[in-house]
ROMAR-522281 format. One line per 8 residues: number of its first residue (from 0); for each residue x, y negated, z negated of C-alpha. Coordinates in steps of 0.5 Angstrom, whole numbers. Each point is the difference from the previous one (the first is absolute). Layout:
! ROMAR-522281
NUM> X,Y,Z | ...;
END
This chain:
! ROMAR-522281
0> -107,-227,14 | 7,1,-4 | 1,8,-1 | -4,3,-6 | 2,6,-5 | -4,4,-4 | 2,-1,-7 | -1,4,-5;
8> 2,-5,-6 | 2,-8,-2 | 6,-3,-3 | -3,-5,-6 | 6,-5,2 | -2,-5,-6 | 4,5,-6 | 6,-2,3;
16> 7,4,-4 | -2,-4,-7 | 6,4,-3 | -1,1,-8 | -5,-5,0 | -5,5,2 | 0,4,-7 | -2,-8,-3;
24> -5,-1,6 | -3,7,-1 | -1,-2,-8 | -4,-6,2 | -4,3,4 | -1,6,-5 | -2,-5,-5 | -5,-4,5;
32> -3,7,1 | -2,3,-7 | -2,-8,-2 | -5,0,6 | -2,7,-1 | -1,-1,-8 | -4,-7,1 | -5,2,5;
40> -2,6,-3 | 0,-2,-7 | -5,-5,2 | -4,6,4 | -1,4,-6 | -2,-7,-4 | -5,-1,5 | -2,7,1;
48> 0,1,-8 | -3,-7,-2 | -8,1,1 | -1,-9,0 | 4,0,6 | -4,5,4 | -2,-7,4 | 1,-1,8;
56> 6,-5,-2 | 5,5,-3 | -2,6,4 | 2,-5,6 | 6,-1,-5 | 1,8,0 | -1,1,7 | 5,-6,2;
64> 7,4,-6 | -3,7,3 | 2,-3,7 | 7,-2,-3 | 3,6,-2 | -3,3,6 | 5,-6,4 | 5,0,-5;
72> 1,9,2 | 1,-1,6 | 5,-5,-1 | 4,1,-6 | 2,7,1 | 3,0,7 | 4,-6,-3 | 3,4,-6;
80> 2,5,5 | 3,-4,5 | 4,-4,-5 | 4,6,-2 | 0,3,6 | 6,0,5 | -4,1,6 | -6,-5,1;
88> -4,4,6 | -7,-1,0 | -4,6,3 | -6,-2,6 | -5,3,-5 | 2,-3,-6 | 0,-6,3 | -7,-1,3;
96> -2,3,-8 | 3,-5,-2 | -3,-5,4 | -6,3,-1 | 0,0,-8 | 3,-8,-1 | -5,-3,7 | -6,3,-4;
104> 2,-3,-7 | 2,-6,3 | -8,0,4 | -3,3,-6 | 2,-5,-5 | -1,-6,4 | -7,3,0 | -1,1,-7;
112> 2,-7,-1 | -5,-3,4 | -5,4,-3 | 2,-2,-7 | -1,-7,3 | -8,2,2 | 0,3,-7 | 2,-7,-3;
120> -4,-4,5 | -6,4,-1 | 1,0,-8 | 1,-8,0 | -5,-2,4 | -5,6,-1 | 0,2,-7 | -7,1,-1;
128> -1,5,6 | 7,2,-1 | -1,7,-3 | -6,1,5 | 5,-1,7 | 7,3,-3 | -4,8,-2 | 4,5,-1;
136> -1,3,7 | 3,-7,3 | 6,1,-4 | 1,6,3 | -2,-1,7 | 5,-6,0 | 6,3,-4 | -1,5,6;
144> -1,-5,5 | 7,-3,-1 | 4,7,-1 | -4,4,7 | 1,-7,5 | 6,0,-2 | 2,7,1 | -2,1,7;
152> 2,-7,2 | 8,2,0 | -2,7,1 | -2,-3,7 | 7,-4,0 | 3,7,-2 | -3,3,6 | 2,-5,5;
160> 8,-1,-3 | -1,8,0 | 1,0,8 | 6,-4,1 | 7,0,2 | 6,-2,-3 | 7,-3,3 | 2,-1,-7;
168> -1,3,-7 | 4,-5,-4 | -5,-4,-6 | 3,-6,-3 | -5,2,-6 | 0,2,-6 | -6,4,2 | -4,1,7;
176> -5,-4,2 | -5,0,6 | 4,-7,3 | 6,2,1 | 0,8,1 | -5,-3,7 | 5,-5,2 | 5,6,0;
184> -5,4,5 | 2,-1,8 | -6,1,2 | -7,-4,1 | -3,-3,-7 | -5,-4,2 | -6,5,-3 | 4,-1,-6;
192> 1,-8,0 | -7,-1,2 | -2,5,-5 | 4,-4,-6 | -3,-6,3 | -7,3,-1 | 2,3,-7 | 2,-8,-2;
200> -6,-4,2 | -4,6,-3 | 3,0,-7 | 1,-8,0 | -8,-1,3 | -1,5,-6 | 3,-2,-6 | 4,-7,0;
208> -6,-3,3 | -6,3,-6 | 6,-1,-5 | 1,-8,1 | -8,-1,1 | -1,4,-6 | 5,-5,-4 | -3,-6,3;
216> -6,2,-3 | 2,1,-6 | 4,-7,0 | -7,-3,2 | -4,4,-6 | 6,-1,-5 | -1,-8,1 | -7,0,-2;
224> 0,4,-6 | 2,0,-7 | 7,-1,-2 | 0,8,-3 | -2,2,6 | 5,-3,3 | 4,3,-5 | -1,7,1;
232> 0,0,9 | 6,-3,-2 | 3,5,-4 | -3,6,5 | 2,-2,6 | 7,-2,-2 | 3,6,1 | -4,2,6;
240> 3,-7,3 | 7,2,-2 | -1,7,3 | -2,-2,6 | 5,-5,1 | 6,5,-2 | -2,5,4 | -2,-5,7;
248> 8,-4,-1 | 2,7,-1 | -3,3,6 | 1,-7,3 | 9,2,-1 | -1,6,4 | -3,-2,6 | 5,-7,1;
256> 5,5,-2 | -2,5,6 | -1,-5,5 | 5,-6,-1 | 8,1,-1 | 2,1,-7 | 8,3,1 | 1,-8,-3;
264> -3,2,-6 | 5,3,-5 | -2,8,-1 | -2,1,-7 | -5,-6,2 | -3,4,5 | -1,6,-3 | -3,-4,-6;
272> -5,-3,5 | -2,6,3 | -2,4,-5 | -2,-5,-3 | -7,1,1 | 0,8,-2 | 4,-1,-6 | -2,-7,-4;
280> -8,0,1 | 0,8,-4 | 3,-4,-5 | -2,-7,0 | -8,3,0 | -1,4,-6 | 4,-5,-4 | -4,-6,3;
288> -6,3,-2 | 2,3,-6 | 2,-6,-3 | -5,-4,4 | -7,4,-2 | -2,-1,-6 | -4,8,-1 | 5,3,3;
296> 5,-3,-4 | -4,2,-7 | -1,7,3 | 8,1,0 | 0,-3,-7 | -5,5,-3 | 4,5,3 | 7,-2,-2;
304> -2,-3,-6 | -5,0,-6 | 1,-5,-6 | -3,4,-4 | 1,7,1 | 2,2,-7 | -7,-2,-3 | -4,2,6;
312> 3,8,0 | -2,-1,-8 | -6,-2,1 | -2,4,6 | 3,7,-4 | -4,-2,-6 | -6,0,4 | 1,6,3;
320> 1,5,-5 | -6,-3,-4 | -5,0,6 | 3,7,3 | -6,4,-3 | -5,-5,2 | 2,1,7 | -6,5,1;
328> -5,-4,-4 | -5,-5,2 | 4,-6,-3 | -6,-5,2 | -3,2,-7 | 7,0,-4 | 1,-5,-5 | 6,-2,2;
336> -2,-2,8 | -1,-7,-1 | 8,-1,-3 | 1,5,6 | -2,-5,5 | 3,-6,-2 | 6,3,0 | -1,4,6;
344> -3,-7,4 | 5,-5,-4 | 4,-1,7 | -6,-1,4 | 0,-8,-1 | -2,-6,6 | 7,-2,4 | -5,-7,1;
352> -1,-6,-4 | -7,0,3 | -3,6,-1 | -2,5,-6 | 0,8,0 | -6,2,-5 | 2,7,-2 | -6,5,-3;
360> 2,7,2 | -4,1,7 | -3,-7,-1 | 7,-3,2 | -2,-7,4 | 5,-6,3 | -2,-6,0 | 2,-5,4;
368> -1,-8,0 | 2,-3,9 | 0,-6,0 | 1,-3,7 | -2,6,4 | 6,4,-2 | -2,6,-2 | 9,3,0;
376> 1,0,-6 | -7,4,-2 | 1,4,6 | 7,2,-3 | -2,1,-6 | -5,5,1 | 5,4,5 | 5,0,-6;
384> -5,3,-4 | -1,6,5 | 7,1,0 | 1,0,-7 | -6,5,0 | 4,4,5 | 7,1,-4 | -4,1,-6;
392> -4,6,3 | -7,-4,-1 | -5,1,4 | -2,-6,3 | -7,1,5 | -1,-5,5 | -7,2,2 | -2,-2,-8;
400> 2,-5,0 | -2,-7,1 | 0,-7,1 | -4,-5,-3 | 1,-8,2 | -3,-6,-4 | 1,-6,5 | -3,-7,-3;
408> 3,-3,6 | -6,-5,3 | 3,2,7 | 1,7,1 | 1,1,7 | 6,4,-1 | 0,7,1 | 3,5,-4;
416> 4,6,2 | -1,7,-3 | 5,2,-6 | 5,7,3 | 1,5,-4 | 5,5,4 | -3,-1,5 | -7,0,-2;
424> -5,-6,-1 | -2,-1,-6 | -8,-2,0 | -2,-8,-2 | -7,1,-6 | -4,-6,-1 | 0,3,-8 | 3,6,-3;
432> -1,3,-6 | 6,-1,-5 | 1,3,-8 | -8,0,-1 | -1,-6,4 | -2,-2,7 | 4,-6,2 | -3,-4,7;
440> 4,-4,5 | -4,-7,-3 | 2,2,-6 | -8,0,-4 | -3,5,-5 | -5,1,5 | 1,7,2 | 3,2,-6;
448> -6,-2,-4 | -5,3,5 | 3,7,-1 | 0,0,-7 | -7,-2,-1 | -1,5,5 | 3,6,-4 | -3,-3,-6;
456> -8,1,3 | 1,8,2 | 3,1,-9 | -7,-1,-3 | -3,6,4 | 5,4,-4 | -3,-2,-6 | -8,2,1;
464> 1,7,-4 | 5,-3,-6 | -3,-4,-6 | 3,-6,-1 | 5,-1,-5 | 2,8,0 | 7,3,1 | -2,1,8;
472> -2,-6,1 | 5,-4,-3 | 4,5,4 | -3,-2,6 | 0,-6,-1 | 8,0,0 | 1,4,5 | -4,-4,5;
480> -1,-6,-3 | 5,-3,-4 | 5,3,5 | -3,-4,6 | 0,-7,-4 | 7,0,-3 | 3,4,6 | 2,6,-3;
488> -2,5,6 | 6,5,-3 | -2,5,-5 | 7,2,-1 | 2,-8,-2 | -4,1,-6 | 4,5,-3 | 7,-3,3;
496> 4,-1,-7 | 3,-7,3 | -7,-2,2 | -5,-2,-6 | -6,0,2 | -6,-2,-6 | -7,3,2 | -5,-3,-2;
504> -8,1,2 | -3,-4,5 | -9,0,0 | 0,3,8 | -7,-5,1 | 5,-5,-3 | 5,0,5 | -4,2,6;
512> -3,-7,-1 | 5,-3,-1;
END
């Protein structure tokens, strides 16, 4: 065994004597810096501000930049300082931090990319069951799953390279790394070795594999379905792919340049190689997914630009100050409520071709046509509907809500999955009650008549005591009866301005046989 010291620091050989050049150098890594930083956190605020996407896909997004300007400060930093730095030692504890904090990146971003991967096969090739398999609590469990496996992983890798002794402290690196400070240590690295191995094989049996059956499927799924669907796999799983293939050839330069000589190769490409990985996907993602995601792209221009700013300020500073003193009052009653309800509602609009949303205050109701057991778009409709009611401060309850499905198929052997609403699953009705009218599944008047012949029956009981003809009976009359047959079950119609209402009498007898 050759004699072994205790050093105390390593020596980054990779930084050379660069001259002048490093003021050039330090600029470059500078700019590279801020653009990271100023990229991922702008579309984390977009993310965390914009409530339509608070989906599974773009919290995975979220996670995948906050990981990145994780790795991105424990590299950058220390590359800044040693650029403009005469000495380029490294002490044994930052060394190890290091390791640590770009190992973890590293591990957690090919986590979250594989999870991403399940996300879009579970989406593609589930939607139905998408919202009950990819909960909130699964969301989170994952996310943690990726971060926690991955810190005690090199934790354990920290732990083993903690023990050893070194013959040399010279690193021809730009920064540490696990591979060659273990090649520097004199004493035995078999527990070291086997553990990288296991480590590997772990990751690759837990992450490259569920990533590749998860596109095969998706591949076999996208070959049956309609062009549009194609379309839209297509569009998200495009970055995902181009991420993943950045992030693998970047992580692949690293290793070929760890295990095979490299002195060949012209210094500035090596270097370029090396960092390659740390420094082009911080970059490379939140552009992709930016230009690529068509939500998230909208949300950044909502934020950056509105077309019509001048005109929505006026307008929304004129009705301010004129419904100021209504704020305490119960403008349900108000004269000017139906004007401020169209304006309140003119954006909430159906983003398919294929469905129609039907607005009347709380009576507010989607409809959707499926053809071929595609129920995508009508799904997307009704989450793009709670999204809208969330931004705009409307309460949206799940539990009240329901679903009714006329179906005239002659084959009906398919199965319906509930429709989620944060969370919630809302309720399948053979019949609701709508604007005064019970609307059932086979679409007859069947239900809706036999309630009012119902109502109908109980009036005359009311009338024993009041002479025919009478002001009280001819106001019973409109109360019970009239207001039965012509659906005007709400006093407060009648005396609405907007809504003209011609009573007229009608014989209680009469309409009862009737």
């Amino acid at each position: 065994m050759e004699n072994s010291t205790h050093f105390k620091v390593f020596r980054l050989a990779a930084y050379g004597d660069i001259g002048q050049l490093k003021y050039c150098y330090f600029t470059v890594v500078t700019v590279l810096y801020f653009v990271i930083i100023l990229a991922n956190i702008l579309l984390i605020g977009v993310i965390c501000i914009e409530r339509s996407l608070h989906e599974p896909m773009y919290m995975f997004l979220c996670a995948l930049f906050v990981n990145q300007l994780y790795g991105s400060t424990g590299l950058f930093p220390a590359l800044m300082f040693y650029l403009l730095s005469d000495t380029h030692d490294i002490s044994l504890l930052y060394c190890y931090l290091q390791i640590y904090v770009l190992y973890t990146c590293a591990l957690t971003e090919f986590s979250n990319l594989s999870v991403m991967s399940y996300d879009r096969y579970i989406s593609i090739c589930y939607p139905l069951q998408y919202n009950n398999i990819m909960t909130p609590k699964i969301i989170c469990g994952l996310i943690l799953l990726s971060c926690l496996s991955s810190f005690f992983l090199i934790a354990i890798i920290i732990s083993l390279s903690l023990r050893l002794q070194f013959c040399g402290n010279v690193l021809d690196r730009l920064y540490c790394d696990n591979y060659s400070v273990v090649k520097l240590a004199c004493s035995n690295t078999m527990l070291n070795n086997i553990w990288g191995l296991v480590v590997t094989v772990l990751y690759i049996s837990c992450t490259i594999f569920p990533t590749i059956y998860s596109y095969v499927r998706i591949l076999q799924i996208c070959l049956k379905s309609s062009k549009e669907t194609k379309q839209k796999a297509f569009n998200t799983c495009t970055p995902h792919i181009a991420s993943m293939l950045n992030f693998l050839f970047g992580w692949l330069f690293v290793i070929l340049q760890g295990r095979y000589e490299t002195a060949d190769l012209p210094p500035i490409l090596r270097t370029i190689l090396f960092v390659y990985f740390l420094i082009c996907p911080p970059i490379f993602n939140p552009l992709m997914y930016g230009v690529r995601m068509v939500k998230i792209r909208h949300a950044c221009n909502k934020f950056a630009y509105r077309p019509n700013r001048s005109t929505e300020d006026a307008i929304s500073t004129a009705l301010h100050s004129a419904l100021t003193p209504l704020d305490k009052t119960n403008t349900y009653g108000f004269v000017l409520f139906p004007l401020l309800y169209c304006l309140f509602t003119y954006d909430c609009v159906s983003v398919h071709g294929s469905n129609t949303i039907v607005k009347f205050a709380d009576d507010t109701m989607v409809v959707g046509l499926i053809n071929d057991n595609d129920e995508l778009a009508y799904r997307e409709e009704v989450k793009h509907l709670a999204a809208w009611c969330s931004d705009n401060n409307v309460a949206l309850n799940a539990k009240k809500t329901k679903e009714l499905i006329v179906d005239y198929r002659k084959s009906k052997s398919c199965s319906h999955s509930p429709v989620v609403i944060d969370g919630t699953e809302v309720e399948r009705v053979p019949s609701f009650k709508f604007l005064g009218v019970y609307i059932s599944e086979d679409l007859s008047w069947t239900l809706n008549t036999s309630i009012v012949v119902k109502k109908g029956a109980v009036a005359p009981v009311l009338f024993e005591e009041a002479e025919e003809g009478t002001p009280v009976s001819q106001d019973l009359s409109r109360c019970m009866v009239e207001s039965i047959l012509t659906n005007c079950t709400n006093s407060d119609l009648a005396d609405a301005p907007w809504l003209p209402v011609r009573p007229c009498y009608v014989d209680p007898a009469q309409a009862v046989s009737a």
